[in-house]
C-alpha positions in Angstrom: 198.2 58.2 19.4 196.6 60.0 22.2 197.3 60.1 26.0 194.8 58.0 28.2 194.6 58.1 31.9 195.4 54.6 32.5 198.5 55.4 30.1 199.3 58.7 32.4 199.3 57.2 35.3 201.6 54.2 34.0 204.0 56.2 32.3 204.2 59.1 34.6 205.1 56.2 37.7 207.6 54.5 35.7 209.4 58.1 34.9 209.3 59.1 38.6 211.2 55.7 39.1 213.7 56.3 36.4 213.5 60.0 38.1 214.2 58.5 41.8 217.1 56.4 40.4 218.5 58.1 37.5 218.3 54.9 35.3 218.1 56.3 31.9 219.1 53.5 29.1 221.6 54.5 26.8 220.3 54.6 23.4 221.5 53.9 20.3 220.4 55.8 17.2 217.0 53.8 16.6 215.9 54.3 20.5 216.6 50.7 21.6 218.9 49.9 25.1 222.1 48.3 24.3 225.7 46.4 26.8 228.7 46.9 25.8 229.1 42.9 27.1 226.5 41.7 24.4 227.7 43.9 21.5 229.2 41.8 18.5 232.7 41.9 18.0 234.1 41.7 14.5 236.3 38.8 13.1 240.0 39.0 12.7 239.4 38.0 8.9 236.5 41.1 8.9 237.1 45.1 9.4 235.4 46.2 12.0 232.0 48.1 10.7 231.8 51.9 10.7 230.2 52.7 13.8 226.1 54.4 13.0 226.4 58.0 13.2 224.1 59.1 16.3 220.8 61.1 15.1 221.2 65.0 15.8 218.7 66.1 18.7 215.7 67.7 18.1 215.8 71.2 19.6 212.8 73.2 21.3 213.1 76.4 23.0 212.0 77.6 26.5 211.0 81.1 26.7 210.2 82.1 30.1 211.2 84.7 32.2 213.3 83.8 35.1 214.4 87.5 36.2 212.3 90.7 36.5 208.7 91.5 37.6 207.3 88.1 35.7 210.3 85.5 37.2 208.0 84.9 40.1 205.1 82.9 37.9 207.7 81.4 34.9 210.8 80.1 36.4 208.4 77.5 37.5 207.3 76.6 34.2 211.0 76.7 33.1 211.7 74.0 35.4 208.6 72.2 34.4 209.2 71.9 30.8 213.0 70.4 31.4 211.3 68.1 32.8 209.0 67.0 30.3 212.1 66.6 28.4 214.0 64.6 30.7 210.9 62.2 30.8 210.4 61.8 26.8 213.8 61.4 26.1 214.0 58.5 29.1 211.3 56.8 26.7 213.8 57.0 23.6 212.9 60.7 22.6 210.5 61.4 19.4 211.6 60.0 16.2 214.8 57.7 17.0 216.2 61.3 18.2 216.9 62.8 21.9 215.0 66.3 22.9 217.2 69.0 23.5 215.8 72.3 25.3 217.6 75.7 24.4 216.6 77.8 27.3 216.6 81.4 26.7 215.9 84.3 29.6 214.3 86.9 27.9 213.8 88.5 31.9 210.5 90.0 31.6 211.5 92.2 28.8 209.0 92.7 25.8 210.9 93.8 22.9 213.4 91.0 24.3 210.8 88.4 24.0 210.8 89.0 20.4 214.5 89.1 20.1 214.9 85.7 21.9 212.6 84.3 20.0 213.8 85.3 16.7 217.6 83.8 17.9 215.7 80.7 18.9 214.2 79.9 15.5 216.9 81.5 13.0 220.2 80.4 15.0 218.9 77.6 17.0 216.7 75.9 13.9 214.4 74.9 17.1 211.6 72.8 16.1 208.9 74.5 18.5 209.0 77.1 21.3 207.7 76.5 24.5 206.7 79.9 26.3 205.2 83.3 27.2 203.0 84.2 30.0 201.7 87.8 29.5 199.9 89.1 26.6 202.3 91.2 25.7 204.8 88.9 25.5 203.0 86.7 23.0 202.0 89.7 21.0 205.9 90.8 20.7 206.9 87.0 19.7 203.5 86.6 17.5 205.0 88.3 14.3 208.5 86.3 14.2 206.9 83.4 14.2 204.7 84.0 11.8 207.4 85.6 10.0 209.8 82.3 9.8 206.9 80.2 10.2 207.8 78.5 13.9 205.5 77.3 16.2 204.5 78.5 19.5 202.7 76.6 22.9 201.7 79.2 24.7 200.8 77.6 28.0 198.6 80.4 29.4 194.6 81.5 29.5 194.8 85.0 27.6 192.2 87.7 26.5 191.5 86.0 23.2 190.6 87.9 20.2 193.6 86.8 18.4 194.1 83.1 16.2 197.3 82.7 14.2 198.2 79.4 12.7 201.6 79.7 14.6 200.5 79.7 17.8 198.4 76.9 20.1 196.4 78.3 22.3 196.8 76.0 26.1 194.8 77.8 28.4 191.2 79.5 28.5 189.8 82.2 26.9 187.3 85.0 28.6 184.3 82.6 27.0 185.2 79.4 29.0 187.0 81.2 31.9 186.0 84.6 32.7 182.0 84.8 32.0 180.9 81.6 33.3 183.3 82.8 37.0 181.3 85.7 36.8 178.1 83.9 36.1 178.9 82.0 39.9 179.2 85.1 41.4 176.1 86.8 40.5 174.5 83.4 41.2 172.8 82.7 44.8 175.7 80.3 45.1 178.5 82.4 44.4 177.0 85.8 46.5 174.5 87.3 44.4 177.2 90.1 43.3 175.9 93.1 41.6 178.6 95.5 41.6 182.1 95.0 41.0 186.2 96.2 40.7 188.2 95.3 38.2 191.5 95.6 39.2 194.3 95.0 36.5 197.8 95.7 35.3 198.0 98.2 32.9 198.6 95.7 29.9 196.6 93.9 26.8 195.2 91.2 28.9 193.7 93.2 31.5 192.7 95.8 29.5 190.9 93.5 26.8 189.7 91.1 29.3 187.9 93.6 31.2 186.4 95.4 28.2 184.8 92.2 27.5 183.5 92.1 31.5 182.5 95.4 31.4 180.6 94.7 27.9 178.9 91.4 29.9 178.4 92.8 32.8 176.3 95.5 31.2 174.4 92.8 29.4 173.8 91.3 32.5 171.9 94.6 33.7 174.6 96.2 36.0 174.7 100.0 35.8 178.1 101.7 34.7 177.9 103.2 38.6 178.2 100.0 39.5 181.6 99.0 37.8 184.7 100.4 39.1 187.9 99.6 36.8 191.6 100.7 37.8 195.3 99.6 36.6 198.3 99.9 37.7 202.1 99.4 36.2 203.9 95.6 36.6 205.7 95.5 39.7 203.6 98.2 41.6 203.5 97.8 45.3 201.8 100.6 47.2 198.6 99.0 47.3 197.3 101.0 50.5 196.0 103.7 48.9 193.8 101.4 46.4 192.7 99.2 48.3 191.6 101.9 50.3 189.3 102.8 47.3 188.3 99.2 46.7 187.1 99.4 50.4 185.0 102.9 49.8 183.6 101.5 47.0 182.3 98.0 48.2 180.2 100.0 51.3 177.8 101.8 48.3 175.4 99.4 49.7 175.2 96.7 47.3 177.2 93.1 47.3 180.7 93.6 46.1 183.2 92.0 44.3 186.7 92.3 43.0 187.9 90.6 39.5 191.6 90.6 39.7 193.5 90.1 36.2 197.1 91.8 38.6 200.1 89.9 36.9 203.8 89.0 38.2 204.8 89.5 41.9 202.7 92.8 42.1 200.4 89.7 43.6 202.3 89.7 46.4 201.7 93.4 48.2 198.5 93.4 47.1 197.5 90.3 48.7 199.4 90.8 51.5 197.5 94.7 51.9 194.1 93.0 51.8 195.2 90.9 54.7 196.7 94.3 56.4 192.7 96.2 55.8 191.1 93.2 56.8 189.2 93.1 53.6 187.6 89.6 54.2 186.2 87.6 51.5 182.7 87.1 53.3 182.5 90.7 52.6 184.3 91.7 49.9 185.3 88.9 48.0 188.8 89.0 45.1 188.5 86.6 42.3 191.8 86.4 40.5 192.3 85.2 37.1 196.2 85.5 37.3 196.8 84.1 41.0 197.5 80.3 41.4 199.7 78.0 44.2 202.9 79.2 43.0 202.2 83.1 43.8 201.0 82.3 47.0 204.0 80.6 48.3 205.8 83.0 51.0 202.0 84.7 51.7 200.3 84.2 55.0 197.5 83.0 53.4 195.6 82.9 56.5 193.8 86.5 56.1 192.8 85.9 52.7 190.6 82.7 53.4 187.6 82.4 51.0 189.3 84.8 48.5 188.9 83.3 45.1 191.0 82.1 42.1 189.3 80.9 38.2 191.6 78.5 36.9 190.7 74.9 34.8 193.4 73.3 37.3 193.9 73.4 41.1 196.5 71.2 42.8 194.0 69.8 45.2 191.8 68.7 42.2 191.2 64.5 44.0 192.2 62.3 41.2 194.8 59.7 40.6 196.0 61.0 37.6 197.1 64.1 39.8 198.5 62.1 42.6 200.8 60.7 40.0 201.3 64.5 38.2 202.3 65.7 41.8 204.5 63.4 43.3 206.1 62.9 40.0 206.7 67.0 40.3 208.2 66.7 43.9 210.7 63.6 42.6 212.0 65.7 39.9 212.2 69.0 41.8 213.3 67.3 44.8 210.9 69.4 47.0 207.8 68.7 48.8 207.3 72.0 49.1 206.9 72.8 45.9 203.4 72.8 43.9 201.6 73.0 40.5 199.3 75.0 39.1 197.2 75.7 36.0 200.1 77.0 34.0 202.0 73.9 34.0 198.9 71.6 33.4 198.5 73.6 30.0 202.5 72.8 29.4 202.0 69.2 29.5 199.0 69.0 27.7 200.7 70.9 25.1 204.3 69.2 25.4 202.5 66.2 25.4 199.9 67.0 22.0 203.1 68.3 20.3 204.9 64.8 20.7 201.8 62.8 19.7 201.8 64.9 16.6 205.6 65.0 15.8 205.0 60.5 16.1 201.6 61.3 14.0 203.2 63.4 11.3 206.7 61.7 11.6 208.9 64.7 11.2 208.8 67.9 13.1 208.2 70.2 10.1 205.9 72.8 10.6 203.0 72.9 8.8 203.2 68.7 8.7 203.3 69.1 12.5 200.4 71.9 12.8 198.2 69.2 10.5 198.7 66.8 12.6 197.7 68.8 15.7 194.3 69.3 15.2 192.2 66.6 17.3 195.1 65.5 19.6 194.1 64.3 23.4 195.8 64.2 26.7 194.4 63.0 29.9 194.3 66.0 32.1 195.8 65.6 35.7 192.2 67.2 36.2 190.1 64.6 35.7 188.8 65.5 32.1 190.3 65.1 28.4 191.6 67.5 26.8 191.0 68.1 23.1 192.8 70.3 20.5 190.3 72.3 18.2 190.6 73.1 14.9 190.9 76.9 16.1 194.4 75.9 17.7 192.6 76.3 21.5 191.9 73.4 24.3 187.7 72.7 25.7 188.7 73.2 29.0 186.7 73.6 32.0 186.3 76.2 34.4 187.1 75.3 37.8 186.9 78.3 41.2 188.8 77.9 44.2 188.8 79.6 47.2 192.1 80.0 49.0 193.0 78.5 52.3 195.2 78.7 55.0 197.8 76.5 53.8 198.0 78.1 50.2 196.2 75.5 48.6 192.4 76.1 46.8 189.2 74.2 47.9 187.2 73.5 44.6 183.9 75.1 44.6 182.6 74.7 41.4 183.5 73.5 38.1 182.3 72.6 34.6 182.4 70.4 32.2 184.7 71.3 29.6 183.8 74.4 27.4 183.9 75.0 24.0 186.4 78.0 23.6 185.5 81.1 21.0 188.6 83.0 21.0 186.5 85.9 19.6 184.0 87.3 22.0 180.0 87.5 21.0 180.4 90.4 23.5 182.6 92.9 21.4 181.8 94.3 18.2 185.5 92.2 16.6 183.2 89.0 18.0 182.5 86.6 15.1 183.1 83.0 13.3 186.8 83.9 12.7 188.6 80.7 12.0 192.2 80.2 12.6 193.9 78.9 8.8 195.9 75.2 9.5 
């Protein structure tokens, strides 16, 4: 069973109702709504019937970070993903059972990460895991679950040259995310750009992603003079000094642009420096691949007009299947303050593929459940449908925003959705690697 639009936008209303009032049936064991005034009473001549054992839950685990450097991006996704599970089990739950999320913090910490994960799959006996942002993080966890054979849904676009059959794969890769954002910006369209910054944290995503820029943009015909790459550690915050450099670099004489993969609240100073150098985005212009809504909240966002983000979701993406994503968001977190963002599109599409395929396979075993993956679609809150691939990744589209003064992104351009090849052409690794289902 796959997720239509008509279907999101009728289930997602009736859950923000049942999320307004707090009417969730009481179930019995097979899912249906039951009164204690209709129930049957026994006979005096009959013994009353053993009462049916109620189903155990179905466990999944949420493994975000909600303290250290990364707690600024996850929590949010944290929140999300409780409730997903609030709104599946208000529909019976999967299977005749109720969802129950084991929430673990593993606060930002790598080896951690792997730890947490390992507790979630040998103690817990969770069915999946819901989690990771960085790189890092995924590449600590990758080995236990391939170890005890779990499953990972990994909600974030990554640096790709990696496939395990233990992990799907919810966001964009550098194919269908980074090269066609910088195809726009050496286009008349996007600025004509022919020299650029790479600024990064000194990690696997930014390291690997920008290898592959560096690779492209050298295909493209930009000299090596014309590439300037730096990193620094998560959490850094003395941003005067390099963005002092990013400044000196950009007046060489050629158009200028800066390709941001900065992770975690290290976003913060270094937006909020641009803003203090006046480094204006008709001049030099910041695309960042790791900068949505939710890191921009408490930024005056007012300097940094026209700066840019690459996601395949903004929150002010005009379709009524987001209307209905968004306010039923706000009725859950009870505030209209809050936002969404790319991140937690990926989590449902992925919450919601894993519980078609659980219904498809009808158990949550592994490998049945993995099998029964391949080919699932969920209407995107972004107007397009999303489709798992047989190499555990999502054709998604790439969409580029530009940042206004209220935090939000004007859309100005976007694809149709794009085929993802986790391994680049770009890199001598690049091939027809296929992930094993």
């Amino acid at each position: 069973m796959n997720v239509s639009r008509r279907h999101l936008v009728q289930v997602a209303a009736t859950a923000t109702v049942a999320a307004l009032t707090g009417a969730v049936p009481l179930l019995t064991a097979t899912g249906c709504s039951r009164s204690q005034d209709a129930a049957p009473q026994p006979s005096a001549a009959s013994a009353p019937a053993e009462p049916k054992a109620a189903l155990p839950p179905i466990k999944i685990g949420v493994l975000h970070s909600l303290s250290g450097t990364m707690a600024i991006s996850e929590t949010i996704l944290k929140n999300f993903m409780l409730m997903q599970v609030a709104d599946q089990n208000a529909k019976g739950g999967l299977l005749g059972r109720q969802i129950e999320p084991v929430v673990v913090d593993p606060a930002s910490n790598w080896p951690l990460f792997a730890e947490k994960a390992r507790e979630l799959l040998d103690r817990d006996k969770v069915a999946a895991v819901f989690g990771c942002w960085t790189s890092v993080s995924r590449k600590s966890v990758l080995p236990v679950f391939e170890e005890l054979n779990g499953l990972l849904f990994y909600p974030l676009e990554y640096e790709g040259e990696e496939l395990s059959k233990n992990i799907f794969y919810g966001g964009s890769v550098p194919q269908n995310k980074a090269i066609p954002a910088i195809d726009f910006l050496m286009s008349a369209k996007g600025g004509g750009f022919k020299r650029f910054v790479l600024e990064g944290t000194d990690y696997v995503y930014p390291r690997t992603s920008n290898l592959i820029i560096r690779a492209y943009l050298k295909h493209q015909g930009i000299a090596e003079e014309d590439i300037r790459e730096n990193y620094t550690p998560f959490g850094f915050s003395d941003w005067q000094t390099e963005v002092t450099a990013i400044k000196k670099f950009a007046k060489a004489g050629k158009p200028t642009a800066v390709i941001s993969t900065i992770n975690g609240d290290a976003n913060v100073p270094f937006y909020k420096e641009l803003g203090n150098q006046a480094v204006a985005a008709t001049q030099t212009p910041v695309i960042a691949f790791s900068v949505g809504e939710e890191e921009l909240r408490g930024i005056d966002t007012k300097p940094l007009v026209g700066h840019l983000a690459a996601w395949s979701y903004f929150e002010s993406v005009n379709t009524p299947e987001n209307k209905v994503f968004i306010d039923h968001w706000h009725a859950y977190d009870k505030d209209p303050a809050s936002v969404t963002n790319d991140p937690m599109e990926s989590a449902y599409l992925l919450f919601n593929m894993w519980a078609q395929a659980v219904t498809k396979a009808g158990t949550t075993d592994v490998d049945s459940v993995r099998k029964a993956m391949i080919g699932q679609s969920v209407a995107s809150p972004g107007g397009y449908t999303a489709v798992m691939n047989e190499n555990h990744h999502i054709s998604k589209p790439v969409m580029i925003g530009e940042i206004q003064a209220n935090g939000q992104f004007r859309v100005v351009y976007q694809s149709a959705p794009i085929a993802p090849v986790p391994w680049s052409p770009f890199l001598p690794t690049g091939g027809n690697k296929v992930s094993q289902n």
